[in-house]
VEXLO-816476 format. One record per residue (C-alpha): x, y, z; residue number from 1. Coordinates in nm, 3 decimals, padded with zeros to 5 digits. Layout:
! VEXLO-816476
        x        y        z   nr
        X        Y        Z  NUM
...
This chain:
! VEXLO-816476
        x        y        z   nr
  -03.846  -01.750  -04.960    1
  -03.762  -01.373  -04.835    2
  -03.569  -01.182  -05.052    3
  -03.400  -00.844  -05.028    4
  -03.408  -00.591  -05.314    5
  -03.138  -00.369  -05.295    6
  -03.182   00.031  -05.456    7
  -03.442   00.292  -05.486    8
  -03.532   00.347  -05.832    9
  -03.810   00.218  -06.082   10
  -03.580  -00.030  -06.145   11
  -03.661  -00.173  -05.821   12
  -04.019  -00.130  -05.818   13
  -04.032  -00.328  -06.109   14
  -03.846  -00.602  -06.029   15
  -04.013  -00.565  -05.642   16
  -04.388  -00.597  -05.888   17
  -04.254  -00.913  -06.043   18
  -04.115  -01.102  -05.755   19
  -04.435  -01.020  -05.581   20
  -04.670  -01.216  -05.823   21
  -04.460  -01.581  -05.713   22
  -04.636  -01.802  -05.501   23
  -04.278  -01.914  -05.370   24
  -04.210  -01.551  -05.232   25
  -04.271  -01.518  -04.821   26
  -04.155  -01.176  -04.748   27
  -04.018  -00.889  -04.936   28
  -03.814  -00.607  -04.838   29
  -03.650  -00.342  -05.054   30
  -03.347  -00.125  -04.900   31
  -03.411   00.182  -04.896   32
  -03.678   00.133  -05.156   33
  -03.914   00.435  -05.287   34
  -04.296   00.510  -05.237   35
  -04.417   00.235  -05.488   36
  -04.210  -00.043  -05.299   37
  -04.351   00.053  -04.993   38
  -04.703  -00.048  -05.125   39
  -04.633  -00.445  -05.194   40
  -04.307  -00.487  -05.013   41
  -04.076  -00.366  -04.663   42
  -03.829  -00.052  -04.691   43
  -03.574  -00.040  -04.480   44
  -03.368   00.271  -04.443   45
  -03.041   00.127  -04.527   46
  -02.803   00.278  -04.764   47
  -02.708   00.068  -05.076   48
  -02.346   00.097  -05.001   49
  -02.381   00.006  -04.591   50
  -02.299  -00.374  -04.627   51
  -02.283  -00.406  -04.193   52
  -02.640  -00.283  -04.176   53
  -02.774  -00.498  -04.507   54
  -02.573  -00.833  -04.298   55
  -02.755  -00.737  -03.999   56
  -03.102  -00.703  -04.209   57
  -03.075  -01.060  -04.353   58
  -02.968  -01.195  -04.027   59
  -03.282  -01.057  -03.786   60
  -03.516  -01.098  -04.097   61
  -03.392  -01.476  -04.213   62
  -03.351  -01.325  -04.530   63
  -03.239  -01.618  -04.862   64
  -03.180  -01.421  -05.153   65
  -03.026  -01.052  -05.189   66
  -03.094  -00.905  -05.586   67
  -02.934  -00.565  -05.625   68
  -03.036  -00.343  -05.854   69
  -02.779  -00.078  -05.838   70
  -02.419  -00.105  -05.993   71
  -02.265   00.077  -05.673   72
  -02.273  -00.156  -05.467   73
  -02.146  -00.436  -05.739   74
  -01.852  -00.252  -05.774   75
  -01.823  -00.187  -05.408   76
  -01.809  -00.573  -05.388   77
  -02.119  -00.651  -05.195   78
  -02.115  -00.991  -05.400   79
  -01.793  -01.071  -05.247   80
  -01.869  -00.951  -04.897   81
  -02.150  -01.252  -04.903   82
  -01.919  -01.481  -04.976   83
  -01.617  -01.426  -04.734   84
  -01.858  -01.405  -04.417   85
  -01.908  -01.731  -04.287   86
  -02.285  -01.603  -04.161   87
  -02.379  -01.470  -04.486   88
  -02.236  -01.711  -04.828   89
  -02.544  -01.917  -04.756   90
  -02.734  -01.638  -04.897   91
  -02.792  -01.630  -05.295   92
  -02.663  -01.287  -05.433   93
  -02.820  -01.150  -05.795   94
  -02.545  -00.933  -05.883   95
  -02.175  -01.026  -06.016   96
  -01.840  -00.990  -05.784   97
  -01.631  -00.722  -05.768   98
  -01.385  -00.823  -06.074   99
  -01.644  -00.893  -06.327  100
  -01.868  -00.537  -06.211  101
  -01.521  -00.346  -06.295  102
  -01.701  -00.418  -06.662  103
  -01.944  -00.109  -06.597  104
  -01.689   00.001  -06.294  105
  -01.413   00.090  -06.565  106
  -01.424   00.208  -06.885  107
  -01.055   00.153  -06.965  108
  -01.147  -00.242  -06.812  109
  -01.443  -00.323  -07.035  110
  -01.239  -00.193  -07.351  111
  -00.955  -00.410  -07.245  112
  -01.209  -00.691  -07.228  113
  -01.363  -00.653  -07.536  114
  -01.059  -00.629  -07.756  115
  -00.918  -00.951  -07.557  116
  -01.195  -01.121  -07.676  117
  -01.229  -00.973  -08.033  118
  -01.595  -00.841  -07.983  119
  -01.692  -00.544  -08.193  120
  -01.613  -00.233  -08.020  121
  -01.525   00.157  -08.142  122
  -01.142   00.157  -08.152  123
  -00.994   00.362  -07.850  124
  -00.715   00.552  -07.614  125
  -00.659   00.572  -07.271  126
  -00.526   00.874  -07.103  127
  -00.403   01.012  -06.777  128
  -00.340   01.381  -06.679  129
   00.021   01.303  -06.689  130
   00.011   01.192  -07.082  131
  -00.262   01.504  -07.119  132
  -00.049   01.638  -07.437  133
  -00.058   01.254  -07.573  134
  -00.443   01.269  -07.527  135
  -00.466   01.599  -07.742  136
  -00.247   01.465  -08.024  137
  -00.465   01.132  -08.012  138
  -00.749   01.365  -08.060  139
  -00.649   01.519  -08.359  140
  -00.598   01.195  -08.554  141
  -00.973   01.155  -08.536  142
  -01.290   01.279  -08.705  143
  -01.568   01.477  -08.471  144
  -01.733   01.405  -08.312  145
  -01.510   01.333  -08.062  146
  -01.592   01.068  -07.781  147
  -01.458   01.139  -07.426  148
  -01.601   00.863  -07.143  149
  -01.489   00.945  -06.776  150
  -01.290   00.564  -06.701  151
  -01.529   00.524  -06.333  152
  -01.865   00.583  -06.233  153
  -02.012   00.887  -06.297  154
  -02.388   00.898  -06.221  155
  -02.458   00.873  -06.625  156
  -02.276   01.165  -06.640  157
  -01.930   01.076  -06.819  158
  -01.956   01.024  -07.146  159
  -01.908   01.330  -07.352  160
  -01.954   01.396  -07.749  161
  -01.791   01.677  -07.889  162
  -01.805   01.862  -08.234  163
  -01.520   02.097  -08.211  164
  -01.173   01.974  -08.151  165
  -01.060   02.273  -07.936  166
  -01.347   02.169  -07.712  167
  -01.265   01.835  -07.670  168
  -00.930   01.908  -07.579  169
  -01.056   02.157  -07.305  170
  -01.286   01.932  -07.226  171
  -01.024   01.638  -07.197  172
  -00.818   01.885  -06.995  173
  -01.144   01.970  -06.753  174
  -01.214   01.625  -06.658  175
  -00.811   01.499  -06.607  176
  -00.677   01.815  -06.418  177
  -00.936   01.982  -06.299  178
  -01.176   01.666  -06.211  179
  -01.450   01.744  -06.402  180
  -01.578   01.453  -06.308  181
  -01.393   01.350  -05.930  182
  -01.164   01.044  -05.937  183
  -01.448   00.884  -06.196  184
  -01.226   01.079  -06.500  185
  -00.884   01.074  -06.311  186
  -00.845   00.825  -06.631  187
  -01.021   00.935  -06.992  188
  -01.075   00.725  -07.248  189
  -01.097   00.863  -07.594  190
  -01.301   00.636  -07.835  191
  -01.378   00.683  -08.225  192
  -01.745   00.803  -08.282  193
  -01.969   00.540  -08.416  194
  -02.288   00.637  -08.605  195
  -02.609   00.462  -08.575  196
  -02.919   00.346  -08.378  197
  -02.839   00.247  -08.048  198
  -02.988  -00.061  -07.842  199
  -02.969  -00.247  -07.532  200
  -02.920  -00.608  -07.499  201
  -02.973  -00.754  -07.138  202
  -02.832  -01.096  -07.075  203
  -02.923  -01.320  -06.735  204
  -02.642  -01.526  -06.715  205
  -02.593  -01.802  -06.423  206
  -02.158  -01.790  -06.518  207
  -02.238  -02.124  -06.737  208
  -02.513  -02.086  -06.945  209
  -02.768  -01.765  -07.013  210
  -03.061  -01.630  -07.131  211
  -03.091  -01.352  -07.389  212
  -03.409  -01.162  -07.195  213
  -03.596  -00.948  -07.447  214
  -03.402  -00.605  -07.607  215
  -03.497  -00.272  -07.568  216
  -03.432   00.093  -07.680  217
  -03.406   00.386  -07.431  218
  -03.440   00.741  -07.486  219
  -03.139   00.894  -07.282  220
  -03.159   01.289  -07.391  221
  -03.399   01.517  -07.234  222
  -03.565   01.719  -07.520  223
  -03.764   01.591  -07.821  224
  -03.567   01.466  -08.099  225
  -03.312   01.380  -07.863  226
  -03.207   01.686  -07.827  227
  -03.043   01.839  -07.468  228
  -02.864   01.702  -07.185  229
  -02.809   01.346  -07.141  230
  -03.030   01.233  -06.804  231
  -03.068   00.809  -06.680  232
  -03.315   00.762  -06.950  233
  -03.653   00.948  -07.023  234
  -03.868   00.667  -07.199  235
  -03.821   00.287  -07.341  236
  -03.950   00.029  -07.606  237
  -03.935  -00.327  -07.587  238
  -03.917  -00.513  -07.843  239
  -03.667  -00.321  -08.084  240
  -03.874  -00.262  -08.444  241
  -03.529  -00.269  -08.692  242
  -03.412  -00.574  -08.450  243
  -03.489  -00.829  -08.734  244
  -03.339  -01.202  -08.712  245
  -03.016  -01.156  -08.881  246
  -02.922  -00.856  -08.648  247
  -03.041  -01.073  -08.358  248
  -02.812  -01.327  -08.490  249
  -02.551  -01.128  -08.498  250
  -02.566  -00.969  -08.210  251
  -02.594  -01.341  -08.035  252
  -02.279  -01.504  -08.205  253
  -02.045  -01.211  -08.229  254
  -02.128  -01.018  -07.916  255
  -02.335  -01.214  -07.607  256
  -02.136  -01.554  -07.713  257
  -01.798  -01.408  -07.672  258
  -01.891  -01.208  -07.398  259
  -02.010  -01.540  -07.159  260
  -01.746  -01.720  -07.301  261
  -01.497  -01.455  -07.201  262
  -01.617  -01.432  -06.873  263
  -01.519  -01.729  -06.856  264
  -01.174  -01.726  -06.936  265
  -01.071  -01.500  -06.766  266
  -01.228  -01.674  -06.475  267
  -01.466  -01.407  -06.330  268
  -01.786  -01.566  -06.191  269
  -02.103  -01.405  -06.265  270
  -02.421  -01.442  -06.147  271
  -02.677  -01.188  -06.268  272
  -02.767  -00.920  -06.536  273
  -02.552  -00.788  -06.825  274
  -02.691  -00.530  -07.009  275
  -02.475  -00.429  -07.340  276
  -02.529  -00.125  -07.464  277
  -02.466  -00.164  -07.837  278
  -02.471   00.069  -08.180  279
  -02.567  -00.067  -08.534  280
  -02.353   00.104  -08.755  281
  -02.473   00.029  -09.100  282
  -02.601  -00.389  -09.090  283
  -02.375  -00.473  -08.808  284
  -02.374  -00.432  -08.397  285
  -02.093  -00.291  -08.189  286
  -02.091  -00.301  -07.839  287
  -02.085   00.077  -07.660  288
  -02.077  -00.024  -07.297  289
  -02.134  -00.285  -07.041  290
  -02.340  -00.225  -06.768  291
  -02.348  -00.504  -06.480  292
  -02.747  -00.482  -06.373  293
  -03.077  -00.405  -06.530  294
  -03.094  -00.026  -06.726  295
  -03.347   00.157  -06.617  296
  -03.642   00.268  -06.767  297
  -03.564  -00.051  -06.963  298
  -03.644  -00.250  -06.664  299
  -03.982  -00.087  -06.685  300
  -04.047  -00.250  -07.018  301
  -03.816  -00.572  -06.996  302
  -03.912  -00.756  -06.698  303
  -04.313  -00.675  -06.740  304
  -04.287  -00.867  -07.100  305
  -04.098  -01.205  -06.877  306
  -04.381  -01.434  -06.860  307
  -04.190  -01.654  -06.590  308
  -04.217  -01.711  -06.214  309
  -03.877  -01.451  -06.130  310
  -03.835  -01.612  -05.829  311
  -03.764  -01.948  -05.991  312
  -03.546  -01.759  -06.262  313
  -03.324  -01.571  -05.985  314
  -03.357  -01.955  -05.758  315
  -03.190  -02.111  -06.140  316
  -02.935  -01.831  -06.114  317
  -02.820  -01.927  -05.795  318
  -02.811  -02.298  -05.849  319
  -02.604  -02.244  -06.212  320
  -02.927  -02.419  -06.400  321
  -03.076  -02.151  -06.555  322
  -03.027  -02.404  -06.898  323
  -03.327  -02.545  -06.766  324
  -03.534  -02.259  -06.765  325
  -03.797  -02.246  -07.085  326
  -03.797  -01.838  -07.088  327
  -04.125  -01.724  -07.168  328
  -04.152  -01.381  -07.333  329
  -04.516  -01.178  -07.406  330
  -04.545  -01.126  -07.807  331
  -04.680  -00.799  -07.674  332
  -04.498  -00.468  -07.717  333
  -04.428  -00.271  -07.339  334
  -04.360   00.125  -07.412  335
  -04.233   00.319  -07.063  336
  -04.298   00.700  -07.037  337
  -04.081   00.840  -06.796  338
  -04.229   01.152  -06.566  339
  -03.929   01.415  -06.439  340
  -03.926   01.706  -06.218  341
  -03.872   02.002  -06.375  342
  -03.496   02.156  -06.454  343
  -03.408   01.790  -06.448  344
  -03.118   01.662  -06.519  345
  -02.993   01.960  -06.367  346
  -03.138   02.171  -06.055  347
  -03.510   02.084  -05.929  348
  -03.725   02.062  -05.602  349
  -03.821   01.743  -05.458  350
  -04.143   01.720  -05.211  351
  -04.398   01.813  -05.506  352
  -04.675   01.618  -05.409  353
  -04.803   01.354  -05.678  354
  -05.167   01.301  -05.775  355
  -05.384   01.098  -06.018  356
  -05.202   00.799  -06.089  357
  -05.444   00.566  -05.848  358
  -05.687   00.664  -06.159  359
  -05.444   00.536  -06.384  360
  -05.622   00.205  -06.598  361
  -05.397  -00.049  -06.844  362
  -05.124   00.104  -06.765  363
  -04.878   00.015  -06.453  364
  -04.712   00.266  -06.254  365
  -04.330   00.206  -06.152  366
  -04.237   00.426  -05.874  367
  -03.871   00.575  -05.903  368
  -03.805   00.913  -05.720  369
  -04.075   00.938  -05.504  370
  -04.080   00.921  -05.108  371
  -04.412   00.917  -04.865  372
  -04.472   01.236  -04.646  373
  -04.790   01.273  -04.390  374
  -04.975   01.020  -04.562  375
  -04.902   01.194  -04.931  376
  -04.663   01.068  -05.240  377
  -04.428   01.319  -05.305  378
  -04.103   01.380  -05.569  379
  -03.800   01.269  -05.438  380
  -03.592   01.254  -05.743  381
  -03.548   01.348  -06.080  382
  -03.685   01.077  -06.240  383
  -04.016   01.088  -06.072  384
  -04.201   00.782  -06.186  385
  -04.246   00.563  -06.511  386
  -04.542   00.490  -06.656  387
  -04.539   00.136  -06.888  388
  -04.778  -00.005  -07.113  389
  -04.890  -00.319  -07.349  390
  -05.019  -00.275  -07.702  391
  -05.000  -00.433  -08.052  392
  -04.730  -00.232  -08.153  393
  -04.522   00.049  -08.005  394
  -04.750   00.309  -08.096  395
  -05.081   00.139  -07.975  396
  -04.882   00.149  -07.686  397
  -04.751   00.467  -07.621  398
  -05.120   00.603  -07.665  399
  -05.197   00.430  -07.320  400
  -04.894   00.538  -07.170  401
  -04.996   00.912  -07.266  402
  -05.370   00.919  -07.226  403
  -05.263   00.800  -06.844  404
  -05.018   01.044  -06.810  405
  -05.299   01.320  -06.867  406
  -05.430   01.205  -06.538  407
  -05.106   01.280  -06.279  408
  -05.015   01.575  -06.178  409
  -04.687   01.764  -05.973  410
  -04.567   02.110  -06.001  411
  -04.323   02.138  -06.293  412
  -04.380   01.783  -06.421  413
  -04.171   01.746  -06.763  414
  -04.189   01.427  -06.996  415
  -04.119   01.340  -07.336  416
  -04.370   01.350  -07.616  417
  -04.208   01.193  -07.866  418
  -04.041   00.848  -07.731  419
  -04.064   00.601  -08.031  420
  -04.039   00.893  -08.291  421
  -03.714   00.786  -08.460  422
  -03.863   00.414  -08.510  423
């Protein structure tokens, strides 16, 4: 089988690493693909969003399956495009259409979605610059913090929390008149804070049955502590510690249940990865967001722990009997260590050239910013590469992941020290 990986990050490389192990795999390619794809699989300089030049790729290349990593182009509707050209709905797509992506494509969508289906969810407002004084007074019936979430995509970006009320009403005014955050917060919605430990939940489903895939917890703020700017995730742990069976259970009848189930009803096919970002407030989960592909870094610690042939998973997907599959998950723990350029996730320099992780031993390198120049690996991001690894526990662990990360270097290369510390 050939099969086309669609996106750049370590996402990608990951999933690229895993398809690669199947005997049933003939060629890969991965469009446009980073440094560490280019190792085991083709890149192809093809933008994720550039569905005439992806068509023509699987055309010359005979190419059966397209998995794409990115939610972009799921909200774009490359899932759709497949299937209204006669030359290309042959071709299996990992990814859902265009309706069901508008769950991570709108924020004002997936709340609508969740209520419809009475899944746990922070209560919530919608608001548009013309109803900006309605916003304001719907602000001060809450309690700070205050939650603001930009309705489209916004790079990771979107989501504000805010202590002081006078800020949050700037802030609401920033992103509704003054685009804060481009035609992403032309709609705001305002949710009630929810405190807790966060977790993500990733769900394969083939739009009848699914497979919970194991959880994980990512570390989205820059600084230890979680303290700083929020960036696309600085470190991961897979499994969850505090995830005990009665959460699990939980989380499986009142959340990933309803949420297949609801897809359903409202008839929007989907084939591919949910990931549900959820909060336990006190004993019981509540969903924060849906995403409509793999999270990443906690791809990096997910997929490495799937015992399975992912070929024959994705090959299920496509055929609706993924019932059939017996998922096989490691017992081991997977920790990810994410490497950053520095002033990341704000201003930095790419072309820093990498060295020392061909030295690195029991751990595995996933490749997400980086980009080949004469001959060298280079930064070509801000998340530069993640480095995952299997132990025991979470701290056994994380002790690989860091004695390996003594060994690469690039100018101005910034990680966390303390992923794990809150568990």
């Amino acid at each position: 089988m050939n099969i086309l990986i669609i996106g750049a990050g370590g996402r990608e490389h990951t999933l690229a690493w895993k398809l690669k192990q199947s005997p049933k795999l003939n060629k890969l390619f991965v469009a446009p693909g980073n440094a560490g794809t280019a190792a085991i699989a083709i890149n192809v300089l093809i933008d994720v969003n550039d569905f005439e030049a992806i068509k023509t790729l699987v055309n010359k290349e005979g190419i059966d399956m397209v998995v794409v990593g990115p939610e972009d182009p799921l909200v774009n509707g490359i899932h759709d495009f497949f299937l209204k050209d006669s030359e290309l709905k042959h071709v299996s797509v990992i990814g859902p259409r265009k309706m069901a992506a508008n769950l991570e494509g709108s924020k004002e969508y997936a709340k609508e979605f969740l209520f419809r289906h009475n899944i746990p969810t922070a209560a919530y407002k919608s608001f548009t610059s013309d109803i900006l004084e309605e916003g304001y007074s719907f602000l001060e019936t809450l309690k700070p913090p205050y939650v603001l979430k930009a309705d489209g995509l916004a790079a990771g970006k979107g989501v504000l929390i805010l202590n002081d009320l006078q800020e949050a009403k700037d802030e609401l005014k920033t992103m509704l008149v003054d685009a804060k955050f481009g035609s992403a917060s032309a709609t705001v919605v305002i949710e009630e804070f929810l405190a807790g430990i966060e977790l993500s939940v990733f769900v394969l489903t083939d739009g009848k049955g699914y497979k919970v895939l194991p959880m994980a917890k990512d570390y989205k703020r820059i600084g230890e502590g979680d303290s700083g700017l929020n960036t696309g995730g600085m470190g991961a742990i897979s499994p969850v510690p505090f995830a005990d069976k009665v959460l699990m259970d939980k989380i499986q009848e009142q959340i990933v249940k309803p949420t297949v189930e609801g897809l359903k009803k409202d008839n929007l096919p989907y084939k591919g990865f949910i990931f549900i970002g959820l909060i336990k407030v006190g004993d019981d989960p509540f969903v924060i967001e849906y995403n409509v592909r793999m999270g990443d870094p906690e791809t990096e610690v997910v997929i490495p722990r799937i015992k399975n042939d992912l070929v024959e998973v994705f090959q299920a997907v496509a055929d609706q009997t993924l019932d059939a599959i017996d998922l096989q998950i490691d017992e081991r723990t997977a920790t990810t260590v994410m490497l950053v350029s520095g002033g990341y996730p704000e201003a930095y320099e790419k072309g820093k050239e990498i060295t020392g992780f061909e030295k690195i031993e029991d751990s595995i390198v996933f490749h997400a910013g980086t980009d080949s120049k004469d001959g060298k690996v280079v930064t070509n991001g801000g998340r530069v590469m993640a480095i995952t690894s299997f132990g025991t526990d979470f701290k056994e662990a994380l002790l690989k992941s860091y004695q390996n990360i003594n060994k690469i270097h690039f100018d101005k290369m910034n990680y966390r020290k303390d992923i794990g510390f809150d568990l």
